[in-house]
C-alpha positions in Angstrom: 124.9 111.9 139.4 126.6 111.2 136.3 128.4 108.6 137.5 125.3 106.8 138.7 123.6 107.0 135.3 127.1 105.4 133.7 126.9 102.8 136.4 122.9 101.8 135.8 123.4 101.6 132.1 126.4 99.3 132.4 124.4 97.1 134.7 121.4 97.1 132.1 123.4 96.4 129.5 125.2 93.2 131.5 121.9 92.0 132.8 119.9 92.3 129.1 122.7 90.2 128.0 122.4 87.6 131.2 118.5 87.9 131.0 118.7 86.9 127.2 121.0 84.4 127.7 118.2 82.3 130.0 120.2 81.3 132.6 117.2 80.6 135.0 113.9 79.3 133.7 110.3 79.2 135.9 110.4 75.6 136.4 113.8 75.6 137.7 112.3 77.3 140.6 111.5 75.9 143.8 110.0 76.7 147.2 113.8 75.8 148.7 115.4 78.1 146.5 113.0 81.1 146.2 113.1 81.1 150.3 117.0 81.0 150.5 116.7 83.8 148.2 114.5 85.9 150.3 116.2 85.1 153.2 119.7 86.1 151.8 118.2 89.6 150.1 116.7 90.4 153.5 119.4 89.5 155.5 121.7 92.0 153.1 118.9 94.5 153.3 118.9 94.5 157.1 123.2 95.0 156.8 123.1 97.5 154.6 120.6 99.3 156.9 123.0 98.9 160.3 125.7 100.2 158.2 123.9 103.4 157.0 122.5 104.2 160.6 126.2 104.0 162.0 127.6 105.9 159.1 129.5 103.5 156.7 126.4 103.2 154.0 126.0 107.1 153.2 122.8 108.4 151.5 124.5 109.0 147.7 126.0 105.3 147.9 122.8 104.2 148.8 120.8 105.7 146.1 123.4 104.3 143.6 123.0 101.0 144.7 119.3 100.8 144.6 119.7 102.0 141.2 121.6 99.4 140.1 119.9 96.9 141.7 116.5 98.2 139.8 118.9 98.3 136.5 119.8 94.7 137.1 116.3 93.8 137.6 115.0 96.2 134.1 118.2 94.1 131.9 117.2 90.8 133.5 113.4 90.7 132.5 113.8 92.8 129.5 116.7 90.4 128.0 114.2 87.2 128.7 111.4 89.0 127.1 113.4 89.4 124.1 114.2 86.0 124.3 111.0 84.8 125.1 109.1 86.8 122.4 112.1 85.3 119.6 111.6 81.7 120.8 108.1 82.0 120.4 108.1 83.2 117.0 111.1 80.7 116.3 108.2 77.9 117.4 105.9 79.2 114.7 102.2 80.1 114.8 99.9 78.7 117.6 97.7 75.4 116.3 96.0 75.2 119.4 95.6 77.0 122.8 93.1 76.9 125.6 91.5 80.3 125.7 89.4 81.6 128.4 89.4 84.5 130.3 91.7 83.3 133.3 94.4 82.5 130.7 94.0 85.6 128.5 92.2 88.0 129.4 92.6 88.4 133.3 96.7 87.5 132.7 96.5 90.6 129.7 94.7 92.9 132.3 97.0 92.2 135.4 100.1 93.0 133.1 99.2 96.1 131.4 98.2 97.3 134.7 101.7 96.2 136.3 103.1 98.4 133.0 101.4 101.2 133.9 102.1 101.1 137.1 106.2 100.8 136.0 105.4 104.1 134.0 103.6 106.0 136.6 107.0 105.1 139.1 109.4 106.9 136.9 107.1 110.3 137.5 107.6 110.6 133.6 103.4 112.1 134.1 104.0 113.7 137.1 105.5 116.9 138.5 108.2 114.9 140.7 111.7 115.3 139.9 113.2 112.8 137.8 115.4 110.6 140.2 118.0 107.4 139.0 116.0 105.6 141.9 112.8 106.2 140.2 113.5 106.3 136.3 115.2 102.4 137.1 112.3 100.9 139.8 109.7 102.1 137.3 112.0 100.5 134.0 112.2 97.1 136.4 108.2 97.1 136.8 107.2 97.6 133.0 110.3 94.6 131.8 108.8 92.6 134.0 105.0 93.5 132.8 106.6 93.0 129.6 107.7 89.7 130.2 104.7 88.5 132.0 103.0 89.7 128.4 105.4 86.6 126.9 104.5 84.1 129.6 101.1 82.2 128.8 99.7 79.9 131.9 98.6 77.3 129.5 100.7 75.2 127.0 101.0 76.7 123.4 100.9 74.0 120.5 102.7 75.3 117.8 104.0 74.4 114.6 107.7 73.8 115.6 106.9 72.3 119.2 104.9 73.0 122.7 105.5 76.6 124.6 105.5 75.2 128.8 105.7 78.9 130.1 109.0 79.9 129.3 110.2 76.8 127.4 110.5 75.6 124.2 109.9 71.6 123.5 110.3 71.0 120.2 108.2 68.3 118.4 111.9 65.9 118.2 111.9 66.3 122.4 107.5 65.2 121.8 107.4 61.5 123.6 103.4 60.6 124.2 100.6 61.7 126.0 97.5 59.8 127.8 94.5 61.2 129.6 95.3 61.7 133.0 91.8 62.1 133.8 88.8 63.4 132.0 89.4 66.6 130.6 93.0 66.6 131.8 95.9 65.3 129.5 99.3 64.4 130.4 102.2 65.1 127.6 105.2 63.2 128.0 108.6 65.1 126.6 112.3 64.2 126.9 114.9 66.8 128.2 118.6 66.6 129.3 118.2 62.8 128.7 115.3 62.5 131.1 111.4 62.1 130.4 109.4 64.6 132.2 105.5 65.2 132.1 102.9 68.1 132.5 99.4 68.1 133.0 97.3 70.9 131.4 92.8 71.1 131.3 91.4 70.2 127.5 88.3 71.2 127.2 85.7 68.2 126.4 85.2 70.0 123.2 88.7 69.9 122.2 89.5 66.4 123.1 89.6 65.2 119.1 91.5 67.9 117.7 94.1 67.8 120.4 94.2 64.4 119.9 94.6 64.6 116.4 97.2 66.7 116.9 99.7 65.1 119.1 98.6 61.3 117.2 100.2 63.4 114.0 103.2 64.4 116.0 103.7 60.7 116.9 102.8 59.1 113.5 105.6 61.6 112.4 108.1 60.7 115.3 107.8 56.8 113.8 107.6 57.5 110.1 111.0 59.8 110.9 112.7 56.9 113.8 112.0 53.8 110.7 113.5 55.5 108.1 116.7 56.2 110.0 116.9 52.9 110.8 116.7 52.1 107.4 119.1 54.5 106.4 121.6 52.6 109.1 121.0 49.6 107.9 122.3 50.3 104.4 
């Protein structure tokens, strides 16, 4: 048992770190990906399965890796949340945001439900015995409620840059924006050399003040571009 809990702290520990680190962002994920990940998890969990039935996966090495594998899981969301939650305040406060109840309050329900869920698995309120397989599945399910409290599904104008669900754009990586269509805006940004584009909903009575916004951003972006030219030219 002891060696178990060692073993799940270890992997916490390595996968906070990893998770922190933000090796994988949401828009780095793809329908290809996500299914050859699936299909490789599944094909290990059917594996490991033959191998316990013909009596090379024992029970106690099976609890230990399930335990690790929750572990990995708890220091993966927990280290992003942490990063997450610095970036944001990094970005500054929000100027703008697109409330409603879809993109706060329903989001803010489905997570603290997920939390409470993670809490209720580790039988912390309940009479079961406390378990490594439980204590770690129920830590996994409340790092990743609270890192789905970090994740907004709207853009976040702030004073440093944009929030796009997990990433930070600062106002430098700013290009342009144009109405897609009405009530829909499409912000322009550069990244790894490369312009990309997102669409989000503006309400009709937010059009001007967005607008105002990003024209600011862009007046800036000129004032800053002509006076380093300047400065090269001298």
């Amino acid at each position: 048992m002891i060696w178990i809990i060692v073993s799940a702290i270890a992997t916490a520990a390595i996968s906070t770190w990893l998770g922190y680190k933000r090796l994988l962002y949401l828009d780095q994920l793809t329908a290809r990906n996500i299914s050859y990940t699936l299909i490789g998890v599944l094909t290990l969990f059917l594996i490991l399965q033959w191998m316990h039935q013909i009596g090379y996966f024992p029970e106690a090495i099976a609890g230990a890796v399930m335990a690790n594998v929750y572990s990995s899981l708890f220091g993966f969301f927990m280290g992003a949340a942490i990063q997450q939650f610095q970036q944001k305040t990094n970005c500054g406060e929000i100027v703008y945001v697109n409330r409603s109840f879809w993109t706060d309050i329903f989001p803010s329900l489905v997570t603290i439900g997920i939390i409470l869920f993670g809490i209720q698995r580790t039988s912390l309120f309940s009479d079961l015995p406390f378990t490594p397989i439980r204590v770690t599945s129920g830590l996994s399910i409340i790092a990743i409620g609270a890192y789905s409290f970090t994740i907004r599904l709207v853009p976040e104008l702030r004073k440093n840059g944009l929030i796009l669900l997990d990433r930070k754009i600062s106002w430098e990586q700013f290009f342009t924006y144009s109405w897609y269509s009405e009530g829909v805006i499409e912000i322009e940004y550069k990244r790894n050399e490369k312009i990309r584009s997102f669409k989000t909903m503006i309400p009709n009575e937010d059009h001007l003040f967005v607008e105002k916004i990003l024209s600011e951003r862009i007046a800036e972006k000129l004032e800053k571009d002509e006076f380093d030219e300047y400065e090269e030219l001298e």
